[in-house]
C-alpha positions, 0 to 999 in steps of 0.5 A: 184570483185562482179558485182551486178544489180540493180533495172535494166531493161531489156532495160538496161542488155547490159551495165551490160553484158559488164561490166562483160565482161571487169571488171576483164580485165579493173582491170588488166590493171589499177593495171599495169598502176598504179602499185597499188592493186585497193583492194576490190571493188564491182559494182552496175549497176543500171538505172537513177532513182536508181542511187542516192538512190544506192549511198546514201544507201551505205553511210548510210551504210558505216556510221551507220545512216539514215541521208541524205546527204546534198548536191545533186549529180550532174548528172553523169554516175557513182561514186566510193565511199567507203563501210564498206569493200572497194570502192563500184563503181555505173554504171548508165546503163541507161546513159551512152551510150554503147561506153562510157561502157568500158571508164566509168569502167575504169575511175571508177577503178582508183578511186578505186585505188587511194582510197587505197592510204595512207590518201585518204580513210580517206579524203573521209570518211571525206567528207562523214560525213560532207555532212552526217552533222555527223563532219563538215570539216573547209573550209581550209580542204576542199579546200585542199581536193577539189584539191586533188580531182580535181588532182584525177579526172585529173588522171583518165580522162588521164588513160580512154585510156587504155579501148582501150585496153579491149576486 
C-alpha cells in the first residue's frame, strides 16, 4: 500500500503520520472481518482545499479524458474511488478531526474491499463515466446501484468498530 501526501501542510502532517502508523494494522483487521483480500490500494492525504481536485484528477485518469464531472462532491472527510490499477482512497487531513483518523481509515477500507467484489468495480466504473457524461446510466440502474451503495455505506459504517482495535 502507498501512502502519499499531498499538497499537504505542516499544520496537517499528524493525520498523515497516523495514518502510516495504522494503515497496514487497519488492512489486516478488515481482510479478517470481511474474509476478503482489500487488492491494491493507494492513500492520498491531502487538506480541504485539494481534496476535490485529488478525486477528480484520479477519475480523469482512470478514464482517459480531461472531462469534469457533473455533479459536486458533497463535503466528506474521505472517498474511495477506483484507479486504473485498483481502489485509490482520499483522506482530507484537514477535516477530519484527530479522533476520527483511525475510524475514517477504516471505514475507507472496506470501501475498498467491497470494490474487489464480483460486478461492483464495474458498477462504479459505470457510474464514474455517467457523472464523467462519457455513457449515460438509465435511471432503473441507477436506483438499483444507489441501494446498493446505501447497503455498502451501512457495512462500513457497522465495521468502523474495528479502529478500536488499531494501535
Amino acid at each position: 500500500m502507498q501512502i502519499t501526501p499531498y499538497r499537504l501542510g505542516s499544520r496537517h502532517r499528524p493525520g498523515l503520520t497516523r495514518i502510516e502508523e495504522i494503515a497496514d494494522q487497519a488492512v489486516r483487521l478488515v481482510q479478517a472481518k470481511l474474509r476478503e483480500q482489500i487488492g491494491r490500494v493507494e492513500i492520498i492525504v491531502t487538506d480541504t482545499q485539494n481534496y476535490g481536485d485529488s478525486i477528480l484528477a484520479a477519475e480523469q485518469r482512470l478514464l482517459g479524458t480531461r472531462t469534469r464531472s457533473r455533479y459536486s462532491l458533497p463535503p466528506s472527510l474521505a472517498r474511495t474511488t477506483l484507479s486504473p490499477t485498483g481502489t485509490l482512497i482520499v483522506i482530507d487531513a484537514q477535516a477530519t478531526p484527530d479522533h476520527e483518523v483511525d475510524t475514517t481509515v477504516v471505514h475507507e477500507l472496506v470501501h475498498a474491499v467491497q470494490f474487489g467484489r464480483p460486478g461492483v468495480r464495474d458498477a462504479v466504473l459505470a457510474g464514474i463515466r455517467n457523472n464523467h457524461g462519457i455513457d449515460k446510466v438509465g435511471w432503473l440502474a441507477a436506483h438499483r446501484e444507489n441501494r446498493k451503495v446505501a447497503a455498502h455505506e451501512r457495512e462500513a459504517v457497522r465495521l468502523e468498530s474495528l479502529a478500536r482495535k488499531l494501535r
